[in-house]
Steps between C-alpha positions, in 0.01 A plus 500: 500500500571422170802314569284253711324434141616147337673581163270326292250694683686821431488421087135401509425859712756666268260328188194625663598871579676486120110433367344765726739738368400362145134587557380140531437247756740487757627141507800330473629163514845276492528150421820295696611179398701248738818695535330767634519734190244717341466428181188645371369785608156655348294853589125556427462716160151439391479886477732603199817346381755591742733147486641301215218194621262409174242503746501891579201702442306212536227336810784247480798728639495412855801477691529152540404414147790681359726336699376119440483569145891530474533146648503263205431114571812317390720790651371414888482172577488557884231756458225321795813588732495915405342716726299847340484762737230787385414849669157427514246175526473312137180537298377200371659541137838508681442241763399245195745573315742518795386137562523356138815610447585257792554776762448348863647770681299818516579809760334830520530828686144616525134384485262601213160481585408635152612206260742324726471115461744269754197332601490350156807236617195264635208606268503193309672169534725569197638759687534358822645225409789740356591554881567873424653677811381886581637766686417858593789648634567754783262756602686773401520386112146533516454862612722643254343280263169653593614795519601531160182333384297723641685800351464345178129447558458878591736586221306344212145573636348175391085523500496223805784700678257498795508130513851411444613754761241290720690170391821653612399616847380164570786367436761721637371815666819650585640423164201703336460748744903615419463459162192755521665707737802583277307531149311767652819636631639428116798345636466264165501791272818621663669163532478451149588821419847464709555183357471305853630141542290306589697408827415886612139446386472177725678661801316794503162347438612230810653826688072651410343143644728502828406863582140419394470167743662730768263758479170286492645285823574784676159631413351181641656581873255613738 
């Protein structure tokens, strides 16, 4: 399953579990330039100081601002034709400042009905007239996305818990449902301990998700 997963896909997944195992946010984003190469990549460390980024430990340390920070002005000309991939949907701090740096290319694995902010690419005519192109990627990004939001979410026991789990179901049951189902289990726990990869974290949570869509269908006959 993994193997199916586009590499710059694979680093931005690889970012995201790296920040869950971190404590913080589970995000993680690449920036690819017109060769095709990834050359910035950025995780979300608002929650201590985990990365050498001057932004950690700040509101500010969100995956996709550490990695457009790195990109200075005179050094990328051809910066409207890069492409940022992130994990999960961009806020509105990083969608601005995804846009002013001249990004026009912006892809990302899973919806966030919390803070995410795509629809901001025709909010005002300054912004749509920067033609910005958005992309949410396959479905399966998005449940092991979810999945690791929502075992962050449980995890940190934020006071509107209730309503962010909410915000996660609505946007991808199945993604939220596995990500419950194995932090009760405290498959998380373990896979940290063990020092999983993230490409046995994603297969097994997909493995989880294909069993789980079985099980309901079958449920459904009769």
């Amino acid at each position: 399953m993994w193997t199916r997963v586009g590499a710059y896909w694979q680093e931005a997944m690889r970012l995201a579990w790296d920040s869950f195992l971190a404590g913080t946010v589970p995000v993680g984003c690449v920036i690819v330039d017109v060769q095709g190469e990834i050359i910035s990549r950025g995780r979300n460390a608002i929650f201590g100081s985990i990365t050498s980024s001057p932004l950690d430990g700040t509101n500010l340390a969100h995956a996709e601002m550490n990695a457009l920070y790195q990109l200075k002005r005179d050094d990328h000309p051809q910066i409207r034709q890069y492409t940022l991939y992130t994990s999960l949907e961009p806020c509105p701090m990083c969608f601005g400042a995804a846009v002013m740096m001249g990004i026009r290319q912006i892809r990302y694995g899973a919806r966030d009905a919390i803070a995410g902010s795509a629809a901001l690419r025709s909010a005002t005519p300054y912004l749509r007239s920067k033609k910005v192109r958005v992309e949410l990627a396959d479905p399966s990004l998005e449940v092991f996305q979810l999945a690791l939001v929502t075992a962050f979410e449980l995890q940190r026991k934020h006071r509107r818990q209730a309503e962010f789990l909410a915000l996660l179901r609505g946007d991808c049951p199945l993604g939220a449902a596995i990500g419950t189902e194995l932090f009760g289990q405290g498959y998380f726990d373990r896979a940290r301990q063990a020092n999983y990869t993230v490409q046995q974290v994603y297969d097994q949570i997909m493995d989880a998700a294909k069993k789980r869509s079985m099980n309901e269908n079958l449920g459904g006959i009769g």
